[in-house]
N, C-alpha and C positions, 0 to 999 in steps of 0.2 A: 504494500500500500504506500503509496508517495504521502509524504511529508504534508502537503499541503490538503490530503482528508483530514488525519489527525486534525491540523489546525483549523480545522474548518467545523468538525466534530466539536471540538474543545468550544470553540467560537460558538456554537448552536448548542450547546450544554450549558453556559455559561450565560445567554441571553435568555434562555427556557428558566434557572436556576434567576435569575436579576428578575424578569416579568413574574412570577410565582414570588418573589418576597414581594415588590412593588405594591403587586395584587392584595398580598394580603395587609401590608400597611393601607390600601384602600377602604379596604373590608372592616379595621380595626378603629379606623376615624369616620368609616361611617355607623358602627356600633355606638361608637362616644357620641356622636351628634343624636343619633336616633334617643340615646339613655338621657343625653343634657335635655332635651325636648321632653322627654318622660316625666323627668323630676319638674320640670317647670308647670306642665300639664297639672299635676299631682300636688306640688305647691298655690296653686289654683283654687284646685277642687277643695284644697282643706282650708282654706280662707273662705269660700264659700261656706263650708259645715260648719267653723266655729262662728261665722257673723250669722247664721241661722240658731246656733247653739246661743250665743248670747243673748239673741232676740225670743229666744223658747227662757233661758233662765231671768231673763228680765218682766216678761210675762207671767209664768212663775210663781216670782217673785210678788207681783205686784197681787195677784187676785188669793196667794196665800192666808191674805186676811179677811179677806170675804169668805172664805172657805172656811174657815175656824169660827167668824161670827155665824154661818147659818148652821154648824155641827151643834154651837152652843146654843145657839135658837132654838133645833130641833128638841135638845136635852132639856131644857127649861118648858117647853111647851109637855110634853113625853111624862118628863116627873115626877108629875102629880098623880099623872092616869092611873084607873086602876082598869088590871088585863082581866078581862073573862073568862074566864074558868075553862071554858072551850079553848082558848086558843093557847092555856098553857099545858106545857111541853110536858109528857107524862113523865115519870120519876124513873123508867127504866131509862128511858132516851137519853137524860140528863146522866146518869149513870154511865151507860156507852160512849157518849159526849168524851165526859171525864178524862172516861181510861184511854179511847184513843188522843184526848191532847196528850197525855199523859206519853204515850208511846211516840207520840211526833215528837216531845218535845226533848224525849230522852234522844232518840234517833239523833237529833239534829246537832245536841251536845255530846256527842257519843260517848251516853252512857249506856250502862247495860238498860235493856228494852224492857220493860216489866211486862207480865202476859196479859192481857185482856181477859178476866174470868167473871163466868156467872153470862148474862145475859136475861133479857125479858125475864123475870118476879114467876109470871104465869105462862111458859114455854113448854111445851112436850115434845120428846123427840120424833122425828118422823120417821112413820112405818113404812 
C-alpha cells in the first residue's frame, strides 16, 4: 500500500474522530440551553403558586374570624336546647363510639391497641 492511503486513512480517521467530538460539544450546549430554559420555565411556574398561595393565606386569614364568631354563635344558640329523647344516641353506640376513638387514638400514638369488647347490651349470636 503507498504511503499516501495511510495518510489519507489517518487524515479520514482523524476528521471522523474531530466531527464526533464537535458533535457532541453541540449536543452538550444544547442540553445546557434546553435545562437553562427548564429552570427559568419552573422558576415561573413557582412564582405563580406562591403569589396564589399568598392570596389563599391572606384570605384565610382574613374570614378566620368570621368563622370562629358563627362556630361561637352556633354554640351559644345550641346551649341551652334541650335534645329529645329520640334523637339521642343509645348507650350501646356511645359505648362502641368510645372504644373505637379509643383504638384510633392509641393506633395513631403507637401505642398498644386495646380490643374493642362487648358490643350491643341486647345482641345474640347469629344462627
Amino acid at each position: 500500500m503507498p504511503i499516501w492511503a495511510y495518510i489519507g486513512g489517518g487524515a479520514l480517521l482523524m476528521g471522523l474522530l474531530g466531527g464526533w467530538t464537535v458533535r457532541d460539544w453541540k449536543a452538550d450546549a444544547d442540553l445546557k440551553k434546553a435545562q437553562d430554559a427548564l429552570i427559568i420555565m419552573k422558576d415561573k411556574m413557582q412564582a405563580k403558586v406562591d403569589l396564589k398561595s399568598e392570596e389563599y393565606e391572606q384570605w384565610r386569614s382574613e374570614i378566620e374570624p368570621s368563622k370562629i364568631e358563627t362556630r361561637n354563635t352556633v354554640r351559644e344558640i345550641y346551649r341551652d336546647r334541650e335534645i329529645p329523647a329520640q334523637c339521642a344516641v343509645p348507650d350501646d353506640a356511645v359505648g362502641l363510639l368510645e372504644a373505637v376513638r379509643a383504638t384510633t387514638n392509641s393506633a395513631a400514638t403507637g401505642q398498644p391497641i386495646p380490643t374493642v369488647s362487648g358490643g350491643p347490651a341486647n345482641s345474640s349470636p347469629i344462627d
